[in-house]
C-alpha positions in Angstrom: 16.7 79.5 113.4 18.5 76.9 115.0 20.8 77.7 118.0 24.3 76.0 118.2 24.7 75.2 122.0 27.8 74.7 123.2 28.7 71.2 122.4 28.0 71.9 118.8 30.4 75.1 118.4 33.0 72.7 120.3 31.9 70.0 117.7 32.5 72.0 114.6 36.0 74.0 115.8 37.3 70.4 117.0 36.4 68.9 113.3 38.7 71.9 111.6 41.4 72.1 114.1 40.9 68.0 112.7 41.1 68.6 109.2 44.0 71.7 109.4 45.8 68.9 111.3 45.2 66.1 108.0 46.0 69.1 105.6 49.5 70.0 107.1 50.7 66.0 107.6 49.3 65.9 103.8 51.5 68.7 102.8 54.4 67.4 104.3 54.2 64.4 102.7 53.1 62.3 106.0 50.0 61.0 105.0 49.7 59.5 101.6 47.3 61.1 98.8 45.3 57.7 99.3 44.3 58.3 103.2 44.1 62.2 102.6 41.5 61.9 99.7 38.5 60.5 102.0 39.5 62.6 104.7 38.9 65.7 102.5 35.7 64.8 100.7 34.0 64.1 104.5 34.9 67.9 105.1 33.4 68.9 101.6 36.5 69.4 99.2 36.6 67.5 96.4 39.0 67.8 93.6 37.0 68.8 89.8 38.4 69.6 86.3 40.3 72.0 87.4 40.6 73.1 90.7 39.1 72.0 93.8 35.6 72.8 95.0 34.1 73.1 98.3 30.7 71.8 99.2 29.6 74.1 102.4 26.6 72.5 104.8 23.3 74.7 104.8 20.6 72.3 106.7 17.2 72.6 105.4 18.3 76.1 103.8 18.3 78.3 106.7 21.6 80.9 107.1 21.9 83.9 109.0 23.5 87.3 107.8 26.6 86.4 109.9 27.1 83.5 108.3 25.6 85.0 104.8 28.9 87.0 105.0 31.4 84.8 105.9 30.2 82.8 102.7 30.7 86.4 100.8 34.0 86.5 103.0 35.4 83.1 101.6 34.1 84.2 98.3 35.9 87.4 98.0 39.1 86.6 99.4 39.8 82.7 98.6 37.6 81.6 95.8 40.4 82.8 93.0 41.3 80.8 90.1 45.2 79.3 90.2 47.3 81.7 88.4 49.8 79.0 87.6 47.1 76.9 86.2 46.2 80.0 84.2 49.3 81.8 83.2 47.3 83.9 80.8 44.2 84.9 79.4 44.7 83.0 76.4 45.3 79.6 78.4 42.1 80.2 80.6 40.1 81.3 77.3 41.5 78.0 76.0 40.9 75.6 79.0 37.5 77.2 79.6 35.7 77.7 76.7 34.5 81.5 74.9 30.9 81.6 76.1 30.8 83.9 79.2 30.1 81.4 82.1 29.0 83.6 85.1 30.8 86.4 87.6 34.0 85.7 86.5 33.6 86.5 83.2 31.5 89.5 83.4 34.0 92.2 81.8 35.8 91.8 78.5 39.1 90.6 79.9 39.2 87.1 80.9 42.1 87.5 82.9 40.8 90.3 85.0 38.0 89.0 85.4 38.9 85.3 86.3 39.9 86.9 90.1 36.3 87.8 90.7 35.0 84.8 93.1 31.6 83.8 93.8 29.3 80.9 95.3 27.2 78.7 94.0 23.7 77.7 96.0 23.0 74.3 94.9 19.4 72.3 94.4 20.2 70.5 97.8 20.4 73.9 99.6 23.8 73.1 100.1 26.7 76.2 98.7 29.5 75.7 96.9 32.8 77.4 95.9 34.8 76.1 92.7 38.4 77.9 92.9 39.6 77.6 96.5 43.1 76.5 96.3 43.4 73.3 98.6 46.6 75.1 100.8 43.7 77.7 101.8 41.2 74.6 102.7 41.7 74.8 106.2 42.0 78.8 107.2 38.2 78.4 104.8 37.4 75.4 107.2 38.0 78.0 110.4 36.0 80.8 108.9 33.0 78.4 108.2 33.4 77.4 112.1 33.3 81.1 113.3 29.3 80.8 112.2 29.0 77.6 113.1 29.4 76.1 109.8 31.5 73.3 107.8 31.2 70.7 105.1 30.5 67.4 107.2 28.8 64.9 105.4 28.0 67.1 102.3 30.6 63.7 100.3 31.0 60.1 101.0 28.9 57.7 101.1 26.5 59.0 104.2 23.6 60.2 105.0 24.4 64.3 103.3 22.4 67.1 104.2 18.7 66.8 105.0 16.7 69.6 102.9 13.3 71.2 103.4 11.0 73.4 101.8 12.2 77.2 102.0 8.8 77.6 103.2 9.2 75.5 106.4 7.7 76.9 109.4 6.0 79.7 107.7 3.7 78.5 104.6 0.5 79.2 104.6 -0.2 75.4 103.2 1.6 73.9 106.0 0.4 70.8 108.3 3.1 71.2 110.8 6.9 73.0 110.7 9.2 70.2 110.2 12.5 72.5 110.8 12.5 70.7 114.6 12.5 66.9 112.6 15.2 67.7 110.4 17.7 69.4 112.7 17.2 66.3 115.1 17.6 64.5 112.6 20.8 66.3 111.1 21.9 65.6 114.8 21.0 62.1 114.6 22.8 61.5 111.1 26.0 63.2 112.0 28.9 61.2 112.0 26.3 58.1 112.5 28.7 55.1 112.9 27.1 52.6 111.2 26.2 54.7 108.5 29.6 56.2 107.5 30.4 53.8 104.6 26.9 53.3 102.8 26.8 51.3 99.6 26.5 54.8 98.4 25.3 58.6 99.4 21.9 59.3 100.9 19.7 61.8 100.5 16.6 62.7 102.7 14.1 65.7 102.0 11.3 66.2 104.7 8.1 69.0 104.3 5.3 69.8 106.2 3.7 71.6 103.3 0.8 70.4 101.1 2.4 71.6 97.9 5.8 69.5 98.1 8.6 72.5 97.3 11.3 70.1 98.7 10.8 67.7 95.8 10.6 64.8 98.0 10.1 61.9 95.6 13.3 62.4 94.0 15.3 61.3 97.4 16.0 58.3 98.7 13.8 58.9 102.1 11.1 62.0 101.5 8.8 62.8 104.4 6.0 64.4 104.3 4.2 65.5 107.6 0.8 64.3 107.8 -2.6 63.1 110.6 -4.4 60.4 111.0 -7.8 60.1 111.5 -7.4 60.1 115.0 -5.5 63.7 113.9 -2.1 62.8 115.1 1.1 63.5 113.9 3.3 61.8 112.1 4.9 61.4 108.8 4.3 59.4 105.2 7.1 58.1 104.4 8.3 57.7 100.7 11.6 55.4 100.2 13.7 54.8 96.8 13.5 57.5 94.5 16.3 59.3 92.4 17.7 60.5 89.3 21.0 60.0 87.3 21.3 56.8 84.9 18.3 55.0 86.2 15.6 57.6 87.2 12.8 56.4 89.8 10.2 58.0 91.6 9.7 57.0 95.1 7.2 54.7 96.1 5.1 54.7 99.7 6.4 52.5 102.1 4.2 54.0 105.3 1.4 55.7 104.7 1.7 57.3 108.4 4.4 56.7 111.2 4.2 58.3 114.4 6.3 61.2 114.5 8.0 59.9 117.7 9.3 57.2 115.8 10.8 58.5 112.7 14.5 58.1 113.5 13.8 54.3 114.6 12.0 53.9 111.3 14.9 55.6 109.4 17.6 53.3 111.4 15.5 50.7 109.6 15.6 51.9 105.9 18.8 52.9 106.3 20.2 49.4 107.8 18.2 47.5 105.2 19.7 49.3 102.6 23.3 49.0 104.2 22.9 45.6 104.6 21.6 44.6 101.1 22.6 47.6 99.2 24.8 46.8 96.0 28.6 47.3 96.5 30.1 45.8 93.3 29.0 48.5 91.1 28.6 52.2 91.6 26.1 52.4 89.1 23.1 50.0 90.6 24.8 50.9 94.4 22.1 53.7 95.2 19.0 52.5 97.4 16.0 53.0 94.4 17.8 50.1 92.3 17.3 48.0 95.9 13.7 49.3 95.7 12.9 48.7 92.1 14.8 44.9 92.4 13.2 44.0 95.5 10.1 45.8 95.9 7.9 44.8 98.4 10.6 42.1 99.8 12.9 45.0 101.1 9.5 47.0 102.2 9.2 44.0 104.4 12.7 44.0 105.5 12.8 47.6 106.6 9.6 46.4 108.8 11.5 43.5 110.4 14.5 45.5 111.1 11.7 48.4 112.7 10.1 46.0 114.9 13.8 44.9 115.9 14.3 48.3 116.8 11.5 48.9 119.0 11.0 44.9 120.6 14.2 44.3 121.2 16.3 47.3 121.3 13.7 49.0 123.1 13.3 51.7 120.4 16.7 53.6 121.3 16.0 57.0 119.0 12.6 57.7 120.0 11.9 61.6 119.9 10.4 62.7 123.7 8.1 65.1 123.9 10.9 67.2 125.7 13.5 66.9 122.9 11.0 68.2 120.4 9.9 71.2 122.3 13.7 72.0 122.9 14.5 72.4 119.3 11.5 73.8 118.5 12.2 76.8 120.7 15.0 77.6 118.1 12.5 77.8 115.4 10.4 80.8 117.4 8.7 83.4 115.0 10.7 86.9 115.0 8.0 89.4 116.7 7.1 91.9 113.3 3.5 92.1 113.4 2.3 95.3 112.0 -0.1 97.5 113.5 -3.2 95.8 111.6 -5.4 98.4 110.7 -1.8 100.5 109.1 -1.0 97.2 108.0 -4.2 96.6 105.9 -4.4 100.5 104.3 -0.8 100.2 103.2 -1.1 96.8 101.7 -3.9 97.6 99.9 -2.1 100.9 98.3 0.6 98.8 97.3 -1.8 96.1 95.3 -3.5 99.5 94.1 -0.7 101.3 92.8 0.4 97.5 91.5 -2.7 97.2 89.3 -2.7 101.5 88.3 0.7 102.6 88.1 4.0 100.5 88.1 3.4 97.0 85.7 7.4 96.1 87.0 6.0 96.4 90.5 2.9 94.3 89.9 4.7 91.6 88.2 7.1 91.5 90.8 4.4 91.3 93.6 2.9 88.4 91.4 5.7 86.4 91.0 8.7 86.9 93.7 5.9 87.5 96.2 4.3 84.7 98.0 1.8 84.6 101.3 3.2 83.9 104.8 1.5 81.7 107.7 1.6 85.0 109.4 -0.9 87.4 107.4 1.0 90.7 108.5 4.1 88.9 106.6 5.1 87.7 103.2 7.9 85.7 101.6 9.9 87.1 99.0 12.1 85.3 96.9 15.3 87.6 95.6 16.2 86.4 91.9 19.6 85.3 91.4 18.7 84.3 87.2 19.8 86.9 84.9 22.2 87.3 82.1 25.6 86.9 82.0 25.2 84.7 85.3 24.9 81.0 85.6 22.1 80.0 87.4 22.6 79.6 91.4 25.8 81.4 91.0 26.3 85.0 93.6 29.3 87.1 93.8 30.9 88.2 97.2 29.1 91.6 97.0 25.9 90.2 95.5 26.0 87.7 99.1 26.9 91.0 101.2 23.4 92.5 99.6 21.4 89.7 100.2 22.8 89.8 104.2 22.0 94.3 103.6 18.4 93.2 102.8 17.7 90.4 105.3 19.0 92.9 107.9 16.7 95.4 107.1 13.9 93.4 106.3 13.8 89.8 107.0 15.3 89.5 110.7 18.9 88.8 110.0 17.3 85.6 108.1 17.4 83.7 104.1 16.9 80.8 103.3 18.1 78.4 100.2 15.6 77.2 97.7 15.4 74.2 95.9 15.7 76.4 92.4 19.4 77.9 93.5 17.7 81.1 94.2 17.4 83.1 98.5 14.4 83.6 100.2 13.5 86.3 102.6 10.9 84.7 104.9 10.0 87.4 107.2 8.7 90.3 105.0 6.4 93.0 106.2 3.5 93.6 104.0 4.3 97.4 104.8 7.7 96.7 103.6 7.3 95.5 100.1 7.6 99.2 98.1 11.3 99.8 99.8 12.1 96.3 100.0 11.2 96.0 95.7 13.2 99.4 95.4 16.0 98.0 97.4 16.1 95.0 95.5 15.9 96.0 92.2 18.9 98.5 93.1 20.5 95.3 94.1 19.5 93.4 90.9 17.9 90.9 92.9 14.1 91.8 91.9 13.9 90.6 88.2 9.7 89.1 88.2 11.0 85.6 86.7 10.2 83.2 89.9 9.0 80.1 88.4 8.9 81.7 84.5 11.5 80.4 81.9 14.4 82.0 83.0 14.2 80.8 86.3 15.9 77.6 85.2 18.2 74.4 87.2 21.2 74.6 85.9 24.2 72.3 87.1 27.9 73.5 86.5 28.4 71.0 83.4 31.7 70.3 81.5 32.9 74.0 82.6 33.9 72.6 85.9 33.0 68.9 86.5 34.9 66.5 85.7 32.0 64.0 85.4 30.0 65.5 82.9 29.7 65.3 79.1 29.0 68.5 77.9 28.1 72.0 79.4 25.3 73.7 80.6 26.6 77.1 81.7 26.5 78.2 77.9 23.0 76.8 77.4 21.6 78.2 80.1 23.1 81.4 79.1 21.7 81.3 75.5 18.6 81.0 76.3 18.2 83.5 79.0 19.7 85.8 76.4 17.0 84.9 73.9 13.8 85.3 76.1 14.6 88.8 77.8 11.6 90.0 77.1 9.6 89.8 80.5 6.3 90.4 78.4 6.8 87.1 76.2 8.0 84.9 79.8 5.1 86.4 81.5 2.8 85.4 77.9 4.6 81.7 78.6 3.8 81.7 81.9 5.2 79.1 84.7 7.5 76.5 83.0 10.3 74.3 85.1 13.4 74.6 83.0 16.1 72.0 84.0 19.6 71.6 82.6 22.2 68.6 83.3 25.7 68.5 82.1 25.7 64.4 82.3 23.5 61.6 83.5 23.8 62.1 86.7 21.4 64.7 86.6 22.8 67.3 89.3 20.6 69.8 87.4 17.5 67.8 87.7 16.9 67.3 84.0 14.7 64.3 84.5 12.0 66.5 86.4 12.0 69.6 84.6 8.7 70.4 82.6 11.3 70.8 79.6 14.4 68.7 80.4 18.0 69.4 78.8 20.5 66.7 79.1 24.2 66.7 77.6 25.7 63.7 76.1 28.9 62.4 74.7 28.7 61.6 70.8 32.1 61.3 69.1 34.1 63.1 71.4 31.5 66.3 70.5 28.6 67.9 73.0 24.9 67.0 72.1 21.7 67.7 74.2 18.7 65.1 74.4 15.2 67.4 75.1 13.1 65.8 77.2 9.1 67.0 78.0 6.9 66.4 81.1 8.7 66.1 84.0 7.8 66.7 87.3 9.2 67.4 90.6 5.9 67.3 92.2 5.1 71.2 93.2 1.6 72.4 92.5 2.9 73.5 89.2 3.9 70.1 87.8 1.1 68.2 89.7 2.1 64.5 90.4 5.9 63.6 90.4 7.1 62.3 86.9 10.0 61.1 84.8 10.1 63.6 81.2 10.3 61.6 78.0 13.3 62.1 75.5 11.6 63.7 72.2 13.6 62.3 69.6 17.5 62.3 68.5 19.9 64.7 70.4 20.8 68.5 69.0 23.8 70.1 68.7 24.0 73.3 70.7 23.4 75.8 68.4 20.3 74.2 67.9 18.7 74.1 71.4 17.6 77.3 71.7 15.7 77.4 68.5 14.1 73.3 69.7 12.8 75.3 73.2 11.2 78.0 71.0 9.3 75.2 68.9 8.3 73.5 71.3 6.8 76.7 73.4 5.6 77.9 70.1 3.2 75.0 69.4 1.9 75.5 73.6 1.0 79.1 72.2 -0.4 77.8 69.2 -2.7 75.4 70.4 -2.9 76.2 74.5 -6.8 76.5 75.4 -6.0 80.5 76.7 -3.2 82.0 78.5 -4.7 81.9 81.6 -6.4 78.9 82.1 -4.0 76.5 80.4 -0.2 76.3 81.7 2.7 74.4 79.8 2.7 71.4 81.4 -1.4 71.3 81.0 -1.1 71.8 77.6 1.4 68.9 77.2 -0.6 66.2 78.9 -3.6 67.3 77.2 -2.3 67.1 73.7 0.4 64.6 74.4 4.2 65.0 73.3 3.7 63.8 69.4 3.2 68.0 68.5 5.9 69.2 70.7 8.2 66.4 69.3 7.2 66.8 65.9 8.8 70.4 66.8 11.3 69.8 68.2 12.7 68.2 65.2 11.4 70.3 62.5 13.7 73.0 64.3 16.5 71.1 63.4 19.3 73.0 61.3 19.5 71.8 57.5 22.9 71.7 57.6 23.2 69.8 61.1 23.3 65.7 60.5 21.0 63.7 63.0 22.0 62.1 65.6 20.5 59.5 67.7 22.2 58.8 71.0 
């Protein structure tokens, strides 16, 4: 991981001594609501239905156990709901709704069980925390600063936090590891002063990977590492893409770029784009409706503005050789080889007693397990998806656990995934019987990676104050319905994806199956959308899913996914040869959509949004 030097650890103390300063002028009625409010959201606090939340900076993913328990820390001790907002546990039931959400209503009392806080790991690898009362924002904004962390840049219109695959650095499909490009270029971004009032935010993914895990063509900038015939390095470079009202995929603007040159060539999207970006309304303001209006006229202009750069600025951000080989030495494998000949007789006892003995244990090895760069090593994804849980969502002692088993087995080290769920990355083969008994003690080790169940879920009307409907309860009905790990394994891999509004924080548009909530009448209705892609091996090229037909009320979504998967069973070519999203392009969505609205309840009047 990434080593703070001194300047940074100065940085990060300096910006909350910074924001304790705003906070107590605030409270004493010295500096307006009006100058406070942007002052906040560039530390991460925003204010939501009904409390505020705090968005916490993980770049590209990576946290260590100290900070893994500060994040439990904040959780335990100052994630609480407002008990004069809710008096009683009538009032929350009330305000809240009566479907159990996640940790907090766990038990049968709401009340009790509305003290219980937790975090949320987000699709942008980012963490945040939805009942940290705002006179406790800056004691949270210290802690975060003891391990080096804080919420800069994770609001506003900037350049937020750059993602990555949780693979980076040790997939065994990887070109190069591009953890050194993103933290310079985290450095780079930070506080960027001609970038700290964009037309609106901007998001950059980067992977090194052939399989894209980071879902880079859903970001306005996606990078992916890549030679030349010459075999040099350097990057393709994808500019414009997006979800939320007006859903793009993003097009090619270099097919390779000198890796020395990436920040100059990012000066010059991002310039373009804050020169002729759209300011008079929020909805076209985003850099794809720039892209899709302008096409190969703002390609062009990004070029001009490059050669700018490099003629007659004399290229001011190129990378040195030296630079890069000092950040990489943060990003240094942890020494765990085994002993290879031990190594090689225990691993192939544990694939033996897989196959022979313990189906659990095989299923987990199948799904949760994945190879490592280093052969001695594997990565093992810990399962945060089960019921009574929203997906993404960890309690304080469920974050202490995670930090118990990255101690003992993973060198102090997790990492955030794009589906809201933690990676170990540096996993003994050896280690994979005590580490699956540990986990499963922990609760961590349900065999659902990529299945059903595994589902994007964004917080919905439960806590935003943006969206139309929620997803918490959806997402909870049907986990509950498809428990049964021999009919998700039967289904196979399939990219769930649930969004509370149009703005599509749970990735609706790119889910295999797609669940979006809408507005009709003052009631909640869901729009079911099919093929989507984020661009993973699984879903094959990036794509936009198609709505099926008229929106469903929410009793009638659960019963709409199980037509739909019924007719993939149905008429799939065999259960191991043809996956969901196979099956749908080869038969195209008229069956599935037929389905879909034969599923419809009699008594339910239809709708067309």
């Amino acid at each position: 991981m990434y080593q703070y030097t001194d300047f940074d650890r100065q940085f990060v103390r300096a910006r909350a001594n910074q924001y304790r300063d705003q906070l107590t002028r605030w409270q004493a009625g010295q500096l307006p609501e009006e100058e406070f409010r942007p002052l906040r959201l560039q530390n991460g606090w925003y204010v939501q239905r009904y409390a505020p939340m705090l968005r916490v900076a993980v770049p590209y993913g990576e946290l260590n156990t100290a900070q893994l328990r500060v994040l439990a820390k904040i959780a335990r001790e100052y994630d609480q709901p407002n008990a004069a907002l809710f008096n009683d546990a009538q009032t929350a039931q009330d305000m809240l709704g009566d479907i159990p959400l996640q940790g907090k209503f766990l038990g049968n009392s709401v009340k009790t069980n509305l003290t219980k806080g937790y975090g949320h790991f987000t699709t942008r690898q980012n963490v945040q925390y939805n009942w940290i009362p705002l006179d406790k924002s800056a004691d949270v904004m210290d802690l975060l600063a003891s391990v080096n962390m804080h919420g800069i840049q994770t609001s506003g219109n900037c350049i937020r936090n750059i993602t990555s695959d949780e693979r980076a650095g040790i997939a065994a499909d990887e070109l190069a590891d591009p953890r050194p490009f993103a933290e310079i270029m985290r450095q780079w971004s930070t506080l960027h002063p001609e970038f700290a009032f964009l037309p609106r935010k901007f998001k950059i993914a980067i992977t090194g990977a052939l399989e894209d895990r980071a879902a880079t063509a859903w970001h306005d900038v996606g990078l992916h590492m890549a030679k030349n015939d010459l075999g040099e390095l350097g990057f393709k470079v994808l500019v414009g893409g997006g979800m939320g009202r007006t859903p793009i995929v993003a097009s090619v603007i270099r097919e390779f770029l000198p890796w020395h040159q990436i920040l100059n060539y990012l000066e010059a999207i991002v310039r373009a784009y804050n020169r002729f970006g759209r300011r008079d309304n929020i909805y076209k303001a985003r850099i794809k409706i720039l892209v899709k209006a302008e096409g190969q006229s703002f390609f062009d202009q990004v070029e001009a503005e490059y050669k700018d750069i490099v003629e007659i600025d004399g290229a001011p951000h190129t990378i040195t050789q030296a630079e890069l080989d000092r950040v990489s030495a943060s990003f240094v494998a942890p020494d765990l080889t085994c002993n290879r000949s031990d190594a090689e007789t225990k691993i192939a006892n544990i694939l033996r007693a897989a196959a022979e003995d313990d189906v659990e244990f095989g299923r987990w090895l199948q799904q949760n397990v994945a190879p490592q760069k280093n052969p001695d090593l594997r990565i093992v994804t810990l399962s945060f998806k089960r019921l009574g849980q929203a997906p993404g969502d960890a309690t304080a002692d469920q974050l202490d656990l995670a930090a118990d088993l990255a101690d003992q087995f993973s060198a102090g080290e997790v990492r955030v995934t794009h589906d809201q769920n933690l990676v170990l990355p540096w996993v003994r083969c050896d280690q994979l019987p005590e580490l699956w008994k540990a986990a499963r003690k922990a609760g961590f080790a349900r065999p659902n990676i990529r299945l059903l169940t595994d589902m994007i879920a964004c917080p919905g009307g439960d806590f935003c104050s943006l969206a139309n409907a929620r997803s918490l309860p959806l997402a909870e009905a049907i986990t509950r319905r498809y428990q049964d790990l021999d009919e998700l394994h039967d289904l196979g891999e399939i990219d769930l994806h649930i969004s509370g509004c149009i703005n599509s924080c749970g990735h609706h548009h790119s889910g295999h199956i797609g669940i979006l909530g809408v507005d009709k009448d003052g009631k909640e209705w869901y729009q079911i959308t099919l093929g989507g892609s984020d661009g993973s091996s699984l879903s094959g090229t990036p794509a936009l899913g198609k709505v099926v037909g008229p929106s469903f009320s929410a009793a009638e979504v659960p019963d709409v996914i199980e037509a739909v998967l019924g007719v993939y069973r149905d008429q799939r070519l065999t259960r191991e040869s043809e996956t969901f999203i196979a099956a749908l392009r080869r038969l195209g969505a008229e069956p599935f959509k037929l389905a879909a609205n034969g599923a419809r309840h009699p008594a339910q009047q239809e709708e067309t949004v």
